[in-house]
TORKOL-4160 file (C-alpha; in steps of 0.2 Angstrom, whole numbers, padded with zeros to 4 digits, m for minus):
268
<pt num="1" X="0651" Y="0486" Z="0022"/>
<pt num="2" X="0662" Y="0490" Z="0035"/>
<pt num="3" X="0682" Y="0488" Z="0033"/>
<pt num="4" X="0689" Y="0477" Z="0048"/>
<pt num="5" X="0705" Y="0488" Z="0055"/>
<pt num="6" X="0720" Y="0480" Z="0062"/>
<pt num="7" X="0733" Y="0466" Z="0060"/>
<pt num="8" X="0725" Y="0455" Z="0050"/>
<pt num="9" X="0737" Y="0437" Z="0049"/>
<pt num="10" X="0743" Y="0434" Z="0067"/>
<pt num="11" X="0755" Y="0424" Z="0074"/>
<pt num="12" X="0752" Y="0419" Z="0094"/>
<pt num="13" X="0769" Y="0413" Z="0101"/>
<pt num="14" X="0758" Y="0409" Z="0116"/>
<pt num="15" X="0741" Y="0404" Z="0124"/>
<pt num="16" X="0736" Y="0418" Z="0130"/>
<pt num="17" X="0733" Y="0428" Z="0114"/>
<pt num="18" X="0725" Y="0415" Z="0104"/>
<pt num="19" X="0711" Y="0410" Z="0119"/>
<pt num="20" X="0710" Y="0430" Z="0121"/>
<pt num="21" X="0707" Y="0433" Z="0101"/>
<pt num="22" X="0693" Y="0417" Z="0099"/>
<pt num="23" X="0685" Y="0424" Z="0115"/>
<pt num="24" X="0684" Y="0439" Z="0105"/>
<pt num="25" X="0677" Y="0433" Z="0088"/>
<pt num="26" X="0693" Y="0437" Z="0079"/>
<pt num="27" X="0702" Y="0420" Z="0079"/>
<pt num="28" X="0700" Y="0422" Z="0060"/>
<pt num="29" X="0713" Y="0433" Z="0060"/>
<pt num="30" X="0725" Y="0419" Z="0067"/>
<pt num="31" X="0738" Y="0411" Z="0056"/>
<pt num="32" X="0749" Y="0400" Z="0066"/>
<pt num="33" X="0748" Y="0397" Z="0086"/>
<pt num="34" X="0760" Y="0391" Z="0099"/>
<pt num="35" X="0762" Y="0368" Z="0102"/>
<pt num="36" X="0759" Y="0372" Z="0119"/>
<pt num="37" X="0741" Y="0377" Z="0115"/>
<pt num="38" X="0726" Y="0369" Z="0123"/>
<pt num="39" X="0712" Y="0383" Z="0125"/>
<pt num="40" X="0704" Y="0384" Z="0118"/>
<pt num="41" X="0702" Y="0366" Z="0110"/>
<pt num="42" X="0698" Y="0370" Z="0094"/>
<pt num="43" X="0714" Y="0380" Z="0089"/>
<pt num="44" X="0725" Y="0364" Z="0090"/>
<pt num="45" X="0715" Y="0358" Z="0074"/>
<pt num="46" X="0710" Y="0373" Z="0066"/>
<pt num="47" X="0728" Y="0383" Z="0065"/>
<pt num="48" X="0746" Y="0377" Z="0061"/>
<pt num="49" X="0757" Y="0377" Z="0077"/>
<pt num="50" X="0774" Y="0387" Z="0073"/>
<pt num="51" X="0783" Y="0388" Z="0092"/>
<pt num="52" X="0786" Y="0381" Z="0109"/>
<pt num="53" X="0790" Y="0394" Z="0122"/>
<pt num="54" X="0808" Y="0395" Z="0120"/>
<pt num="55" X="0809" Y="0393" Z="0103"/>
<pt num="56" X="0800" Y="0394" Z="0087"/>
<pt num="57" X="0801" Y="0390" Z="0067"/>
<pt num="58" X="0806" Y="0405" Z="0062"/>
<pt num="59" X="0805" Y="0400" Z="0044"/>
<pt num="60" X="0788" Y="0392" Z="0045"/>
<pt num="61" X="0782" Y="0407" Z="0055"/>
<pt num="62" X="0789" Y="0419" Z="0038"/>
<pt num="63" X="0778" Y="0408" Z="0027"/>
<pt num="64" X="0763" Y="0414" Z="0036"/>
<pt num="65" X="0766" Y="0433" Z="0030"/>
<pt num="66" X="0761" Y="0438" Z="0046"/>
<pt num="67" X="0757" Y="0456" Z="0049"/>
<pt num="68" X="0758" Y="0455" Z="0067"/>
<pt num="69" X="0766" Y="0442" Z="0080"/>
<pt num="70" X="0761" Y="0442" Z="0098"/>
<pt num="71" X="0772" Y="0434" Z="0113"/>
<pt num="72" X="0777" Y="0435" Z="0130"/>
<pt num="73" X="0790" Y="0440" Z="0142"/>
<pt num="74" X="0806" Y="0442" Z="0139"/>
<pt num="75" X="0809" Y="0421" Z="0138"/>
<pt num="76" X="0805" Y="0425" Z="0121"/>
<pt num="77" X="0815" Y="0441" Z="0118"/>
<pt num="78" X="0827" Y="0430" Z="0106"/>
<pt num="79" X="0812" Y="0426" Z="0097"/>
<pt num="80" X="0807" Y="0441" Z="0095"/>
<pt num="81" X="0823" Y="0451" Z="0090"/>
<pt num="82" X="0823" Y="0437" Z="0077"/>
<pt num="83" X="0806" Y="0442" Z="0070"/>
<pt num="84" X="0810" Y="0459" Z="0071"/>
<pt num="85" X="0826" Y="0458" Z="0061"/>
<pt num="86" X="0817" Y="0450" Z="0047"/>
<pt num="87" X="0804" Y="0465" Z="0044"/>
<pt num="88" X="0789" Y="0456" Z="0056"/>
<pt num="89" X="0781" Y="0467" Z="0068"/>
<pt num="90" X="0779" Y="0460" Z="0085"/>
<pt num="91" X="0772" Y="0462" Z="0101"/>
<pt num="92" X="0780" Y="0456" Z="0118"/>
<pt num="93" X="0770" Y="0457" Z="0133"/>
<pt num="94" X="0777" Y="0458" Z="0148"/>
<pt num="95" X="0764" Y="0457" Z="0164"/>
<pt num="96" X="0764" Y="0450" Z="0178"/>
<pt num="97" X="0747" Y="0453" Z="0189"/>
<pt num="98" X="0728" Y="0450" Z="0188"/>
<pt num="99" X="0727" Y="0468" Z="0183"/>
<pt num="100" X="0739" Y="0466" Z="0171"/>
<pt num="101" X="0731" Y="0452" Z="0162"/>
<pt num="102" X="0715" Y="0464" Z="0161"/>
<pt num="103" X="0725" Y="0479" Z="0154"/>
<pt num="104" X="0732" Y="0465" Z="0144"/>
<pt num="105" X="0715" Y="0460" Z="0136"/>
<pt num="106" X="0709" Y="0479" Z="0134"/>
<pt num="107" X="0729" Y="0484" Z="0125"/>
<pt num="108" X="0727" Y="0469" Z="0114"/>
<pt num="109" X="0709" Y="0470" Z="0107"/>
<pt num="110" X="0716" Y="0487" Z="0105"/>
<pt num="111" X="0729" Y="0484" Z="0095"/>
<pt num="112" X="0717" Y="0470" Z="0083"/>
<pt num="113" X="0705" Y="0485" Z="0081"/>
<pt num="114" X="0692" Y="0478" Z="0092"/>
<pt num="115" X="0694" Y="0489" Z="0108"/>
<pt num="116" X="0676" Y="0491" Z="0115"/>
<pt num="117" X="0673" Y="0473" Z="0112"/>
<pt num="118" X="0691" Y="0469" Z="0122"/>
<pt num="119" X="0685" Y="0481" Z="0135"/>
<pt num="120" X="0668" Y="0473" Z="0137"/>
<pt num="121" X="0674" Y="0454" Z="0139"/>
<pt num="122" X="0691" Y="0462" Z="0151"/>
<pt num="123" X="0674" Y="0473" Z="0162"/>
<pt num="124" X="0664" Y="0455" Z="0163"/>
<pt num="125" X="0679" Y="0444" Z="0169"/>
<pt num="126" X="0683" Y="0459" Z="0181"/>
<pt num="127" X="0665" Y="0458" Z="0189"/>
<pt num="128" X="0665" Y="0440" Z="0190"/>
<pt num="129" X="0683" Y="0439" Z="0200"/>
<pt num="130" X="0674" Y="0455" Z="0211"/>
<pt num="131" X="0660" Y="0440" Z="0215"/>
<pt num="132" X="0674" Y="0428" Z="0219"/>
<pt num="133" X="0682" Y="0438" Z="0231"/>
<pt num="134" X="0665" Y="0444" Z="0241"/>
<pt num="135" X="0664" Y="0424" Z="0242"/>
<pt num="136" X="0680" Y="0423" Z="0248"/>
<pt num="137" X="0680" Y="0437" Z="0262"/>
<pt num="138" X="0663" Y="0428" Z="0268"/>
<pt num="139" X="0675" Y="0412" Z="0275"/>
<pt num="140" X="0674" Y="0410" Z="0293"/>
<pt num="141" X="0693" Y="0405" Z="0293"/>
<pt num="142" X="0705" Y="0408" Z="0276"/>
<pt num="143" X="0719" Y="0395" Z="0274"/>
<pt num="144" X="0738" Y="0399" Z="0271"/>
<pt num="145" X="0741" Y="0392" Z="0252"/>
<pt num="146" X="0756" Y="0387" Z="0244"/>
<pt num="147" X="0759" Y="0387" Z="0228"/>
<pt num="148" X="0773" Y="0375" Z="0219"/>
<pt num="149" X="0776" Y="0378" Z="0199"/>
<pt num="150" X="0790" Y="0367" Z="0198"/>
<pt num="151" X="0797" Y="0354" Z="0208"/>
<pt num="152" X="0817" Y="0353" Z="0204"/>
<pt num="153" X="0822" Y="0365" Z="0209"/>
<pt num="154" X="0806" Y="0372" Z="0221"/>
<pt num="155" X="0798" Y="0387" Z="0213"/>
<pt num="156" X="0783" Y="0395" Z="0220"/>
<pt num="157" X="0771" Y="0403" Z="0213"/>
<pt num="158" X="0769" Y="0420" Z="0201"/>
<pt num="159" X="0762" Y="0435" Z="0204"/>
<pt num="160" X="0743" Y="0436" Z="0197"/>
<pt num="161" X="0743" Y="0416" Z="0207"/>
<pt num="162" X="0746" Y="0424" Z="0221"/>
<pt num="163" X="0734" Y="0439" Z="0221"/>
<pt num="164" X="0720" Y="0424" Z="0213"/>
<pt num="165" X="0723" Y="0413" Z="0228"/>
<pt num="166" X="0720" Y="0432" Z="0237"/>
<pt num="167" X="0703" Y="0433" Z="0227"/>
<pt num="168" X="0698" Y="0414" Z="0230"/>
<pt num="169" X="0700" Y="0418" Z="0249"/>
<pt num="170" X="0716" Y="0410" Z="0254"/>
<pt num="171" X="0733" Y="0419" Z="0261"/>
<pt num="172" X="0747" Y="0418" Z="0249"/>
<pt num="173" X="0759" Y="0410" Z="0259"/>
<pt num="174" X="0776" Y="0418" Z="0253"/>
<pt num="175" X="0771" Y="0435" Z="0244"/>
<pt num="176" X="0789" Y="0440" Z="0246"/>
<pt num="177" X="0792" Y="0428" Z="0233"/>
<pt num="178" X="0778" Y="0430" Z="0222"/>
<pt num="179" X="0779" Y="0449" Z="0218"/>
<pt num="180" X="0797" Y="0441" Z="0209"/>
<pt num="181" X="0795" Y="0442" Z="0192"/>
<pt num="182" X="0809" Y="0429" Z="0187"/>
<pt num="183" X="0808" Y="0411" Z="0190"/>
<pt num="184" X="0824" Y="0410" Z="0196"/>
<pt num="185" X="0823" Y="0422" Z="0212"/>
<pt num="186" X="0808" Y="0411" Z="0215"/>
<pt num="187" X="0816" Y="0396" Z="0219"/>
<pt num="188" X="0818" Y="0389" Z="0237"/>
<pt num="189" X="0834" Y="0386" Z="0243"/>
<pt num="190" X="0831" Y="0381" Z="0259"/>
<pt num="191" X="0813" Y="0369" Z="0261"/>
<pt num="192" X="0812" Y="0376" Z="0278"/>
<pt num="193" X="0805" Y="0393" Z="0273"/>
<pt num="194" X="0789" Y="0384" Z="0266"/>
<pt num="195" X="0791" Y="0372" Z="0283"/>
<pt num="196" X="0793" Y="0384" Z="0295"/>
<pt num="197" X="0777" Y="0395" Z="0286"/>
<pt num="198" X="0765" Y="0380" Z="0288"/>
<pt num="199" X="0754" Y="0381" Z="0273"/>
<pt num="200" X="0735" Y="0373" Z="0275"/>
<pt num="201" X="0734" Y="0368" Z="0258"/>
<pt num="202" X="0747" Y="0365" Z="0244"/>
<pt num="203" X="0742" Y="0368" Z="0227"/>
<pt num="204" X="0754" Y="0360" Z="0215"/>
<pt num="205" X="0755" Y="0366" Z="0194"/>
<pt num="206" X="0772" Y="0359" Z="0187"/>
<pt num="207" X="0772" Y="0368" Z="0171"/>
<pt num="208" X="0770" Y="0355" Z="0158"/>
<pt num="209" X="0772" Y="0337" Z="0170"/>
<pt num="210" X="0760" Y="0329" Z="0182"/>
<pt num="211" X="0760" Y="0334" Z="0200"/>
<pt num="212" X="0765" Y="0320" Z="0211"/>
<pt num="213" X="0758" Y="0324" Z="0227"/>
<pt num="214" X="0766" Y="0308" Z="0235"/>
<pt num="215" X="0784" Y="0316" Z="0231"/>
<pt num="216" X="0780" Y="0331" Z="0239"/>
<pt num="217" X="0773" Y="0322" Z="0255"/>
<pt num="218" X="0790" Y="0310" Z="0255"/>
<pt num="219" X="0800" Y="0325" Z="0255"/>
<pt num="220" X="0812" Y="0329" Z="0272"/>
<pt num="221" X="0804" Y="0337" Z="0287"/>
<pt num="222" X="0787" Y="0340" Z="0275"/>
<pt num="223" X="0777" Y="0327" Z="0287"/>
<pt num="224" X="0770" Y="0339" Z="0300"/>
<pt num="225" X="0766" Y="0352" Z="0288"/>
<pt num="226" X="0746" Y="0354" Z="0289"/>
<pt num="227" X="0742" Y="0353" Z="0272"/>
<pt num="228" X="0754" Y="0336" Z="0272"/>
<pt num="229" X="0746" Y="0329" Z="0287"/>
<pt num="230" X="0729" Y="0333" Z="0283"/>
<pt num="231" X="0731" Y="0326" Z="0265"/>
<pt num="232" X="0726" Y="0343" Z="0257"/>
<pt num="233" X="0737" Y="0340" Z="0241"/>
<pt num="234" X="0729" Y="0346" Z="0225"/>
<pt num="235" X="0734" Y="0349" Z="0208"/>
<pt num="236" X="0728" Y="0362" Z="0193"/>
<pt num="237" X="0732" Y="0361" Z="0177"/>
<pt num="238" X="0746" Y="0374" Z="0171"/>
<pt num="239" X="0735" Y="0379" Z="0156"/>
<pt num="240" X="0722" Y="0384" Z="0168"/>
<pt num="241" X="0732" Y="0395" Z="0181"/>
<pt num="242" X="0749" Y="0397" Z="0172"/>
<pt num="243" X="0746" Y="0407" Z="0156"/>
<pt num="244" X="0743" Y="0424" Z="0159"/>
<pt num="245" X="0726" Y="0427" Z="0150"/>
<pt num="246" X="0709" Y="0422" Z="0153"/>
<pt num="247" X="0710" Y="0405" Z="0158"/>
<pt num="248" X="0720" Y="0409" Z="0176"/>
<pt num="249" X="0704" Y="0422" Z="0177"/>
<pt num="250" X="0690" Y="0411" Z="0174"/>
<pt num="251" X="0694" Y="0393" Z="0180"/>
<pt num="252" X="0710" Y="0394" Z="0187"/>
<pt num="253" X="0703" Y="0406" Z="0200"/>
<pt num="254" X="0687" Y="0394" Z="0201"/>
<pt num="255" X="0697" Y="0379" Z="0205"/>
<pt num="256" X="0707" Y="0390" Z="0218"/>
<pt num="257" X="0691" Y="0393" Z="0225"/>
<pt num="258" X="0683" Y="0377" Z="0225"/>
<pt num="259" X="0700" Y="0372" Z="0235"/>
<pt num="260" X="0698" Y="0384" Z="0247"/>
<pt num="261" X="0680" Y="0385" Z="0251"/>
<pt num="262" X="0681" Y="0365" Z="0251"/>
<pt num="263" X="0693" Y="0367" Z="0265"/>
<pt num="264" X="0684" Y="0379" Z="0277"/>
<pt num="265" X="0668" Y="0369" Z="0277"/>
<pt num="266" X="0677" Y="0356" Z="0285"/>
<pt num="267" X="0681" Y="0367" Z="0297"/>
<pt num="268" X="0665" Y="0377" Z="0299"/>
């Protein structure tokens, strides 16, 4: 009988890490999860849920034993340090891109002992998003996207969104902005930098709220914008494009794509 390596009580502060570790056949090794979590389903019943995103039970997260705690960015770095001091080991991840959410899945199956099985699943969803985007370069004519993650104050998109609305055969429309790795220097002062750019179709993800496309529409000097006047106001679920794991690679990108390719027929 083969002894199984790695951590072997973990803690995911976050999504990403519990859809990544059932993905991989080890959401055994899962102890407590984060409130937020909706991929996949199951995990809301099956494990405890010990954090939000800024915060976490520290005490309850102690009573787990756990031998390994996984988060991300440095939102949680308080959490973290906390952990730490206490005699946890914990990982913090920190990336930003679509190739970063691959590395991501290849460091963490890694780190659980189960590299050629992380590398496997990180090669299949890269050859899928390589499919996405021959699809996407075959559109006769690509729309400019924008992306909203918040409403008040405006904040476009992240990174790996804007290299998946790349891959889903749209134009990012502020990729100044999106390379950003901090919320706040994603924020839009001034609405007439997304005005003046003219995006085709606006894809709206408040993290955690519904997206009210009628709000967007009533704002200021947003009636001759295309995508206002042509109603091409659409909505995806933050767990789906949001979190930097597999969901944003599998449907996030597909709903992307369905968006986009939806909109250049009309215009074929």
């Amino acid at each position: 009988m083969t002894t199984r390596t790695g951590p072997q009580r973990i803690v995911c502060l976050t999504e990403e890490p519990t859809e990544t570790l059932y993905a991989l056949g080890e959401d055994d090794r899962i102890v407590g999860i984060s409130g937020f979590t909706v991929r996949p389903a199951k995990a809301r019943k099956e494990k405890p849920k010990v954090s939000a995103f800024t915060s976490a039970k520290i005490e309850e997260i102690l009573k787990l034993e756990p031998d390994f705690v996984v988060g991300f960015s440095d939102i949680q770095a308080d959490i973290a340090s906390e952990l730490i001091r206490r005699g946890v080991e914990v990982w913090i991840s920190n990336h930003r891109s679509v190739d970063g959410i691959l590395d991501y899945i290849r460091r963490l199956g890694a780190l659980v002992g189960v590299a050629d099985h992380a590398n496997a699943y990180a090669d299949t969803l890269a050859r899928d998003l390589d499919t996405i985007r021959e699809a996407g370069r075959a559109l006769p004519v690509r729309p400019k996207v924008y992306f909203e993650e918040w409403d008040e104050p405006i904040i476009t998109g992240i990174r790996w969104v804007a290299e998946l609305i790349e891959i889903a055969g749209g134009i990012d429309l502020l990729p100044a902005r999106a390379i950003e790795p901090l919320a706040k220097n994603r924020i839009i002062a001034d609405d007439r930098e997304i005005i003046d750019a003219a995006p085709d179709i606006i894809i709206g993800s408040w993290c955690g709220k519904k997206f009210r496309p009628e709000r967007v529409m009533a704002r200021a000097g947003w009636q001759d914008v295309p995508a206002v006047r042509d109603g091409e106001l659409h909505e995806i679920k933050s767990p789906l494009i949001l979190q930097p794991g597999p969901a944003a690679l599998t449907d996030g990108v597909r709903e992307i794509a369905r968006i986009v390719h939806a909109w250049a027929a009309k215009r074929a």
